[in-house]
Phi, psi and omega in degrees: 000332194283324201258343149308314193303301180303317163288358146257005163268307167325294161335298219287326198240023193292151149270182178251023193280174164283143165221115185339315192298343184327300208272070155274184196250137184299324163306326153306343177290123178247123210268107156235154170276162181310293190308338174259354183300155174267144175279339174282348178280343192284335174298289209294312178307305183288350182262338191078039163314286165298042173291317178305314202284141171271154172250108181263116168287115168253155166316162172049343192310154160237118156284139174258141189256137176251178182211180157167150207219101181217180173135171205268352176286295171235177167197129153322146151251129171290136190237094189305331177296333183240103162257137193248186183205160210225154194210106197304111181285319162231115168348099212217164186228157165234161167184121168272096198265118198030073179041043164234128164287110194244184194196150211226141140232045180209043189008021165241342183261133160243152164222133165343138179311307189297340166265340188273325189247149184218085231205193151225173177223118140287124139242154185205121160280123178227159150252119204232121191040069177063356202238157167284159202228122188256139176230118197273132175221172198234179094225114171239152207234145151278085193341128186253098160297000000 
């Protein structure tokens, strides 16, 4: 779960530059699904170790999703009762390449995260059972060219 947690805060904050080395040949590519990955592959990935190996999303795969929230303003309180999951709506790849996330989803075209995913971000205060409420929301898309 520590290494999902990690492999999605890294997505969430990836940069967009462009790089050559991006365009290895797809047969050169070594494929693990997310689920099967190792936390030392997963290090060897976030170090840029690994640029051939892909990270496979698969459909339907579920993910347990973590938050945090800290800092001198506000700080998340952890509730140990409740997990939520991310649930892959399509198939998609990663790979990191010279501290770049890049993102696939036919494994020859890759794009930068900011190009590849297209969305919005909410916060929004409600009241829920009488009390305030704070609500963090995604919508996230694949960029349709």
């Amino acid at each position: 779960m520590k290494k999902m947690l990690i492999l999605m805060l890294i997505t969430i904050s990836a940069g967009t530059s462009f790089a050559a080395s991006w365009e290895i040949p797809e047969h050169d590519l070594r494929i693990v699904n997310v689920c099967d990955l190792s936390d030392q592959e997963l290090n060897k990935v976030m170090n840029g170790y690994l640029p051939n190996l892909v990270i496979e999303f698969s459909e339907n795969t579920m993910l347990p999703i973590n938050f945090f929230l800290k800092g001198n303003l506000v700080n998340l309180v952890e509730k140990k009762e409740s997990f939520e999951h991310i649930q892959v709506k399509q198939t998609f790849y990663a790979r990191f390449v010279e501290e770049e996330l890049i993102l696939s989803s036919d494994l020859s075209e890759w794009k930068p995260f900011l190009e590849f995913l297209t969305g919005n971000i909410s916060v929004a205060l409600s009241i829920q059972e009488g009390k305030p409420s704070i609500v963090f929301g995604s919508e996230t898309n694949r960029r349709i060219y």
